[in-house]
C-alpha positions as CSV (number, residue, x, y, z in Angstrom):
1,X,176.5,115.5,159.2
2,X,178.7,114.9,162.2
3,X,182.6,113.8,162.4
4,X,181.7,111.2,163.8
5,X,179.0,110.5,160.8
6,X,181.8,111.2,158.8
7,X,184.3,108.7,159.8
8,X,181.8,106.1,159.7
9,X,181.3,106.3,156.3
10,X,185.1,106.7,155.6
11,X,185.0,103.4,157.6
12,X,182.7,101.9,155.3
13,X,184.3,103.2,152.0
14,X,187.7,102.3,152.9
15,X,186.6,98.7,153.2
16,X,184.4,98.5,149.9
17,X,187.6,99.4,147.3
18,X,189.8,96.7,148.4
19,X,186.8,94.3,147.6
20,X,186.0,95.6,144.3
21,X,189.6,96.2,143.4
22,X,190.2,92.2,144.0
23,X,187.3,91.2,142.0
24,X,188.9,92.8,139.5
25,X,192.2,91.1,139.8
26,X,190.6,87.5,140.0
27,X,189.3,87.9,136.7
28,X,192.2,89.6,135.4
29,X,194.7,86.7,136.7
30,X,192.3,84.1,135.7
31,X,192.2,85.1,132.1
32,X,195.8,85.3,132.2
33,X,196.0,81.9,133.4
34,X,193.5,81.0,130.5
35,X,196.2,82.2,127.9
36,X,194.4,86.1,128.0
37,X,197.6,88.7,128.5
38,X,195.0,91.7,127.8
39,X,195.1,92.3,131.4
40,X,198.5,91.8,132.4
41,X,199.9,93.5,129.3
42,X,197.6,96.8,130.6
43,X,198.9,96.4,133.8
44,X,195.5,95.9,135.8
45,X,197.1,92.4,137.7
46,X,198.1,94.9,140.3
47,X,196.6,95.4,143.1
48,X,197.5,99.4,143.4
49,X,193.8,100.5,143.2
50,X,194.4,103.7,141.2
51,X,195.0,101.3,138.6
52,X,191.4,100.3,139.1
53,X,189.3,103.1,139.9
54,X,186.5,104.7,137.5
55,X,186.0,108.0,138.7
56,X,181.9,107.3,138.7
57,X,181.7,103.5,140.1
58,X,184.3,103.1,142.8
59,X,184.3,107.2,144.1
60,X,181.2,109.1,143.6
61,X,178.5,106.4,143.5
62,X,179.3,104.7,146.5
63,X,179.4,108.2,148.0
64,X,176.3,109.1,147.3
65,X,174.9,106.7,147.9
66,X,175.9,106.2,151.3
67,X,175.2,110.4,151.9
68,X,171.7,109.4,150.5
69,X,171.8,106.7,153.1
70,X,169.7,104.2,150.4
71,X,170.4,101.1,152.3
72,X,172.0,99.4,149.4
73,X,175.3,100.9,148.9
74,X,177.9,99.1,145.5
75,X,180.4,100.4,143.5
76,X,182.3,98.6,140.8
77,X,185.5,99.5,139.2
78,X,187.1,99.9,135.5
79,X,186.2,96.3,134.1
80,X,188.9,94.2,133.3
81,X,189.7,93.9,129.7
82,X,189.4,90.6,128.3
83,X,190.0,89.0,125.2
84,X,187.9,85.4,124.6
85,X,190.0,84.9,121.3
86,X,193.0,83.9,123.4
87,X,190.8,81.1,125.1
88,X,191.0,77.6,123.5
89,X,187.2,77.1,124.7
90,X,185.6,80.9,124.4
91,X,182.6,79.8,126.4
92,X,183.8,78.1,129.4
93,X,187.1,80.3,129.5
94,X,184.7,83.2,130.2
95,X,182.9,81.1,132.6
96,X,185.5,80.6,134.6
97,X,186.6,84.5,134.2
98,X,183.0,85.9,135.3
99,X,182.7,83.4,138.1
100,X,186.4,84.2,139.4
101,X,185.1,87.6,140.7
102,X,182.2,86.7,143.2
103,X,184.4,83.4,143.9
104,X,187.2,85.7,145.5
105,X,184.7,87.5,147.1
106,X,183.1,84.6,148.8
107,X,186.8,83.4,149.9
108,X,187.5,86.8,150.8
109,X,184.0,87.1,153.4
110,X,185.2,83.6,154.6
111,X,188.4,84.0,155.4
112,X,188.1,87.5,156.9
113,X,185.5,85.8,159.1
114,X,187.3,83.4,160.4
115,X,190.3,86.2,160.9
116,X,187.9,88.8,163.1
117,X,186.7,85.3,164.8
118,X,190.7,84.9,165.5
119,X,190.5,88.2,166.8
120,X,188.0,88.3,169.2
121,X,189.1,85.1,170.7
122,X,192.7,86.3,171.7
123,X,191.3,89.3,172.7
124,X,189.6,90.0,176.6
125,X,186.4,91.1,175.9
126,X,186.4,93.6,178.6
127,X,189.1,95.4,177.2
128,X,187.3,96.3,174.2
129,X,185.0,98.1,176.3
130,X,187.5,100.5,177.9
131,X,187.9,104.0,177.0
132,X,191.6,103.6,175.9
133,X,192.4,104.8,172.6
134,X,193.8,101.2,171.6
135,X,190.9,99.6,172.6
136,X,189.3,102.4,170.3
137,X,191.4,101.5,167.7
138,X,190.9,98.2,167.7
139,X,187.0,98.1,167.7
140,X,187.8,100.2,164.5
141,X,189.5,97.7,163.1
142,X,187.2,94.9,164.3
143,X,184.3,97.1,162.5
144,X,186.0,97.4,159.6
145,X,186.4,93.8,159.2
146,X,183.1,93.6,159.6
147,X,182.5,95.6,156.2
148,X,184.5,94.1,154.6
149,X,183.1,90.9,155.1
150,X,179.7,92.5,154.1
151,X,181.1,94.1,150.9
152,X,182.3,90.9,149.7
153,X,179.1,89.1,150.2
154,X,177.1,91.6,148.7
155,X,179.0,92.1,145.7
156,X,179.0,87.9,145.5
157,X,175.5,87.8,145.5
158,X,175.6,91.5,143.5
159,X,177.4,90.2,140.6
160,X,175.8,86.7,140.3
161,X,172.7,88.5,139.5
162,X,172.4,87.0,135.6
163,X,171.7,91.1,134.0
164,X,174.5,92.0,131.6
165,X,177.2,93.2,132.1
166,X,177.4,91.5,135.7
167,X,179.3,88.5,135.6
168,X,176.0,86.0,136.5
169,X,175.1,87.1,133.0
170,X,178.8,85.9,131.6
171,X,178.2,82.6,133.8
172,X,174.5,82.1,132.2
173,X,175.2,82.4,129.0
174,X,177.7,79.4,129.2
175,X,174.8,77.2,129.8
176,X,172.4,78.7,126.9
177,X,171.8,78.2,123.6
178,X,173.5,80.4,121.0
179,X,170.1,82.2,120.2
180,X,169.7,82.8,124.4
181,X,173.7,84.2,124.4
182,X,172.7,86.7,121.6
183,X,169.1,87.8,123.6
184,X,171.5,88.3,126.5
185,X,174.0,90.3,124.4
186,X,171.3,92.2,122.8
187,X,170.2,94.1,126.8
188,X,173.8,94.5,127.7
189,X,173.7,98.5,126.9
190,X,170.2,98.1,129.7
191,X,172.0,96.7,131.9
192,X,172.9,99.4,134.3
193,X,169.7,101.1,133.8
194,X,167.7,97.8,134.9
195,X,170.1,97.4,137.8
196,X,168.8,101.0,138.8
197,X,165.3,100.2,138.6
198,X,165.9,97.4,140.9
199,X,167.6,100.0,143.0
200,X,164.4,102.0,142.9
201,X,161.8,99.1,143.3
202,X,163.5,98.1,146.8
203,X,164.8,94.8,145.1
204,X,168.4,95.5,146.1
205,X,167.5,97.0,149.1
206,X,166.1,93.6,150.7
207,X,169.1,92.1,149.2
208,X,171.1,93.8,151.1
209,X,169.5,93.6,154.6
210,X,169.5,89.8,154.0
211,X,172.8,89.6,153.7
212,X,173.7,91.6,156.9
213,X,171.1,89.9,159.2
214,X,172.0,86.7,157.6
215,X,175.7,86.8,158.4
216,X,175.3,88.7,161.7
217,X,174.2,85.4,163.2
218,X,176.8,83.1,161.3
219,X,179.6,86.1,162.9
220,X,178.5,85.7,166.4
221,X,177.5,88.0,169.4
222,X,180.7,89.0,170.5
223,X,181.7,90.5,166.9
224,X,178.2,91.9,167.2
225,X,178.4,93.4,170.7
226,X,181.6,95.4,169.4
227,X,180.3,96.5,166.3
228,X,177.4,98.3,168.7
229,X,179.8,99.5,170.9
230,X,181.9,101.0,168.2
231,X,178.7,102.9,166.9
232,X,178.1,104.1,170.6
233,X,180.9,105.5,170.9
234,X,180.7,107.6,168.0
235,X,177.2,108.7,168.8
236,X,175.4,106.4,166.3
């Protein structure tokens, strides 16, 4: 693996643990606006993401599997701790908890859009072609913008899938029957273990690559002609 290799996928980490460390905030402050200090009181409203990291899901997985370069890379961090008790309406206070997570990361892909879109339009284009090492700087910047847009999407669309512990489970079981919420409790301690056979069977995979062609057209040919340039210029 090349240096240049290298900082690419330092490019692409550093822009995935700001998005995961959010989602984790969102439901954190919107359990505490519920009446749920759990969080607060645990001090995981922060946004310092050592306060966040697991060791496993925000470091090593990612890692590997961006160094086994599986297409599909996520990460999640140390879940929030919530306590439903505190809620005058259990069910839809952890409906709006679960669904604050993939919301902020739906805002987040939005408004960073519109940002690099800012960007590029204030910008001359040709001087994101020259050699300079500001113009190198700032196609670094541009393409990390672009992951982090990407991030956010996939762990919107990540998370809303309805397998326990992710949060589309949380937002399904509002809406079932209390025999359905206990079938869905009952494959919680699968969960991960499905989520990696989904991994394996190429499900996430196509997931993924819909997401980035998807939103490659909605970002426009200019952010797409420097993302290509960027990876040119480190060999890629």
């Amino acid at each position: 693996m090349t240096l240049n290799s290298v900082f690419f996928h330092v490019v692409r980490f550093v822009a995935i643990v700001p998005a995961i460390v959010l989602h984790e905030v969102a439901h954190g402050y919107v359990a505490w606006r519920l009446g749920d200090p759990t969080a607060r009181d645990r001090g995981r409203l922060t946004l310092n993401p050592i306060a966040h990291i697991d060791l496993f899901g925000t470091i090593l997985l990612p890692i590997l599997l961006l160094v086994l370069r599986t297409g599909f890379v996520f990460g999640y961090a140390k879940p929030v701790p919530v306590n439903p008790s505190f809620f005058r309406n259990r069910s839809r206070g952890m409906l709006w908890v679960a669904a604050a997570g993939p919301l902020t990361n739906a805002l987040l892909a939005a408004a960073t859009t519109l940002l690099g879109r800012l960007v590029l339009l204030v910008v001359d284009p040709s001087f994101l072609l020259q050699t300079s090492m500001a113009a190198g700087l700032l196609r670094t910047v541009i393409a990390l913008l672009y992951f982090f847009v990407v991030w956010n999407l996939v762990l919107a669309l990540l998370n809303l899938i309805p397998i326990p512990p992710l949060d589309g489970s949380r937002i399904l079981a509002h809406f079932l029957p209390a025999e359905g919420r206990r079938a869905m409790a009952s494959i919680e301690r699968y969960g991960f273990f499905l989520l990696i056979a989904l991994l394996a069977l190429g499900v996430l995979d196509r997931m993924f690559l819909f997401v980035v062609g998807g939103w490659d057209s909605l970002l426009g040919p200019r952010w797409q002609a420097v993302l290509i340039e960027w990876l040119r210029t480190l060999g890629l």
